[in-house]
Residue, then its C-alpha position, 0 to 999 in steps of 0.5 A: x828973527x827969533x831963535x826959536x824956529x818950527x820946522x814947517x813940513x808943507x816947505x820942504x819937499x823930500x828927495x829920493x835919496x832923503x828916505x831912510x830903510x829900516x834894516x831890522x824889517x825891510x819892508x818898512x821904510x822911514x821917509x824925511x815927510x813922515x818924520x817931519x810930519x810926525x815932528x809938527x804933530x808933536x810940536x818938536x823946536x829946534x834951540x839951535x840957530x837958523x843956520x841949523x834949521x830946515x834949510x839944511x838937507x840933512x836935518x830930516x836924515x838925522x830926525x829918522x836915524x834918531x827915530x830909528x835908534x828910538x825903536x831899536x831900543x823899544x826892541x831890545x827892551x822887550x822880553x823874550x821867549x826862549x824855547x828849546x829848539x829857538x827863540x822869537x821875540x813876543x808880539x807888542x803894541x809897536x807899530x813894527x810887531x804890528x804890521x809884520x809879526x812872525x810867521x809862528x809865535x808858540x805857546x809858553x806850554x808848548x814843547x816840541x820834543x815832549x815824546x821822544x826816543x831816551x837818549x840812554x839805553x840800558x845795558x840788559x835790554x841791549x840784546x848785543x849785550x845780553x848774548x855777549x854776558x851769558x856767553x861769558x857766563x857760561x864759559x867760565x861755568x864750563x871752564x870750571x868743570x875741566x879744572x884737574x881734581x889734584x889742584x882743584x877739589x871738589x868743595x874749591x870747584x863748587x866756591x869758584x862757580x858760587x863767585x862766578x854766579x854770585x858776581x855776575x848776579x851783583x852785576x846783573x843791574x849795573x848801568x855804567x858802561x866803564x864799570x861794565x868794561x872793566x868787568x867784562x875784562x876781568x871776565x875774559x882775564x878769568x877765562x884766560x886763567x882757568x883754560x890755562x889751569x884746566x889745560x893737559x898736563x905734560x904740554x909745554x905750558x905747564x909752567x904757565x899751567x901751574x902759575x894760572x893754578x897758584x893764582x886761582x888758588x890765592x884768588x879763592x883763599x882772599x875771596x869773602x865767603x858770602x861769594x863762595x855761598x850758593x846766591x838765593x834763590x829768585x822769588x818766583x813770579x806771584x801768578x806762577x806760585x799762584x798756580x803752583x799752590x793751586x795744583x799743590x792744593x789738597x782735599x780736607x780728608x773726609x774723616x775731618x770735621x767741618x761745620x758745613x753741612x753736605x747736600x744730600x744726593x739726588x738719588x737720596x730723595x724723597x726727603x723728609x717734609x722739613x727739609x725740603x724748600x718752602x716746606x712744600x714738596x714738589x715732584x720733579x720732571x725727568x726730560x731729555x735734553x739732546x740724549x742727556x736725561x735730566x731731572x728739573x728740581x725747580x726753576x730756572x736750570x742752574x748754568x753749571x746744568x746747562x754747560x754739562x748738557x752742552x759739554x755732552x751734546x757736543x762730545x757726542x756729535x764729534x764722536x758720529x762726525x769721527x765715525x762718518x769720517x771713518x766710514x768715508x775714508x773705508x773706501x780708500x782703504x781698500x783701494x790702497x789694499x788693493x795696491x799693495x796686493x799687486x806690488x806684493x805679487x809683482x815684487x814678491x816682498x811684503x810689507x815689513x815694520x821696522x823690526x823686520x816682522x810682517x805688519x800682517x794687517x793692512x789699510x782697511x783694518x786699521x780704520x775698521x778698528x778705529x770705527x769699531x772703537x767710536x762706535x764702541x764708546x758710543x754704545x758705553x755713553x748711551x748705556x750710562x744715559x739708560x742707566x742714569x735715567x732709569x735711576x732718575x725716573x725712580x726718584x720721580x716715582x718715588x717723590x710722586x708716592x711720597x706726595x700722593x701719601x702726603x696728600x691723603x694724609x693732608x686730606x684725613x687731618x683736615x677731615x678730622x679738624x672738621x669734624x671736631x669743630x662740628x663736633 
């Protein structure tokens, strides 16, 4: 016999308990007829002696651990994908990836929490922390001002509020919560000081009193004296010293000198010949746009002419809205007179204002005067329109003159240029 012996895999037939599972992917098991059939494919011998051949159970159990430590291997030499929320190996070519790959396999540019609240939160936007710095802020302020003048003159007191002001300016942007602590302790303990200084004198604390005074004072004579300087001022907002220049902003005086040249008034018309457009007079037409008169130079009407039209139309029509609405409530005003006159007979007493004087008028009068008073600014608005068109249609004469005579004397030169050459 040789020594050399191919297992056949059509003489052994594998039992139930030859068929090993895998445990990385359950549902994939390896049996002893796959393994030995796979084995023949690849023409795989046995050097061992025909003691170890196929006659042995457990040479197909040890051909399937074999296979299966093969591809644990595969697995772990395979890179993986590390997100940061998990990890998950990539796909491959082997049979395993294949026939159960993972439920969700995610982009390399994929990020889960791209978008998320920031874990840290500063310090001034916190609304707990704002009240409780302003808080402080303004009771040292305050403690400042109850401090005895003896101790504490003038020009001391106006240094301690620049360093309370100036340090708390310098602290305005400080994102340290321990820096912040120690900051709002020495606060307090500063607070703690100046009520112990500015308190009564001939309480039983002024002991303490004159130890808190003694300490301020040492404070204030070691403090730099860039804190005890007033902070400089906040640059203000661009939009808001944009306005400020705008309403700050003054005519040229009219005796100055400039080298534009000022449009003539409507009503210094007619205008000489040269200085008209296009060297060619045109009279214009007076027309009336809802009440307004208005004088058409030339074509089309400028929009700052259309907005005054529509400005004065509609001025006009809330006036006779008010005054309608007036006249409506009229009625009203009486019967409230009316009621007034039976409590008054009733009672006895009249209706006083609060200095104890009779009013002396009642409901009606107050909307008669308030009617007589629209009514009356009615009257002045259609007196400046009579006025204004009257002065516009005497420009209208005027221009219609002016072209008339032009127009002969057009007519006489050309005459005469006629009869020269027939000449």
């Amino acid at each position: 016999m040789s020594a050399h012996t191919t297992t056949n895999p059509t003489t052994e037939t594998p039992s139930s308990s030859e068929t090993s599972e895998n445990p990385l992917y359950p549902e994939e098991s390896v049996s002893a007829a796959d393994v030995s059939t796979k084995d023949s494919k690849v023409g795989i011998t046995s050097n061992q002696s025909s003691s170890t051949t196929s006659n042995q159970p457990g040479s197909a159990e040890a051909a399937a651990e074999k296979l299966y430590e093969e591809r644990i291997e595969e697995d772990q030499t395979q890179p993986k994908y590390t997100s940061p929320s998990y990890s998950c190996p990539q796909p491959t070519k082997s049979k395993i990836h294949l026939t159960s790959p993972p439920s969700f396999v995610p982009s390399p540019t994929w990020k889960p929490y791209e978008k998320h609240m920031p874990a840290h939160r500063l310090p001034r936007n916190s609304t707990a922390h704002r009240i409780a710095a302003i808080a402080l802020y303004r009771a040292l302020l305050l403690s400042t001002r109850t401090l005895p003048p003896q101790t504490f003159p003038p020009p001391e007191r106006t240094s301690l509020q620049n360093i309370i002001r100036n340090r708390f300016k310098q602290a305005r942007h400080e994102q340290s919560p321990r820096y912040l602590r120690l900051c709002f302790e020495a606060g307090y303990e500063a607070l703690d000081r100046l009520d112990a200084a500015g308190a009564v004198a001939g309480d039983a604390q002024d002991e303490k009193r004159e130890e808190s005074a003694s300490y301020i004072l040492a404070l204030l004579a070691r403090a730099p004296e860039k804190v005890k300087r007033a902070p400089p001022l906040t640059a203000l907002d661009p939009s808001l010293l944009k306005d400020l220049k705008l309403h700050l902003r003054t005519r040229p005086n009219a005796t100055a000198t400039t080298t534009e040249t000022e449009k003539p008034s409507l009503f210094d018309r007619p205008l000489p010949l040269a200085q008209l457009k296009g060297g060619k007079r045109r009279v214009p037409v007076l027309y009336n746009a809802q009440g307004v008169p208005v004088l058409r130079l030339s074509k089309p009407q400028p929009a700052a002419l259309s907005g005054y039209i529509n400005h004065r139309a509609e001025v006009k029509q809330k006036r006779h809205d008010t005054r309608h609405r007036l006249t409506e409530e009229l009625e009203g005003a009486r019967w409230e007179d009316g009621w007034d006159g039976i409590l008054e007979r009733e009672t006895g007493v009249r209706e006083r204002n609060e200095q104890g004087k009779w009013r002396g008028v009642g409901w009606t009068q107050e909307i008669v005067s308030a009617r007589d008073e629209v009514g009356r600014r009615l009257g002045e608005d259609a007196e400046k329109r009579r006025v204004m068109g009257g002065r516009m249609q005497g420009v209208v004469d005027r221009e219609r003159a002016m072209a008339e005579r032009e127009g002969r004397e057009e007519a006489e030169r050309a005459f005469w240029e006629a009869s020269m050459e027939s000449a």
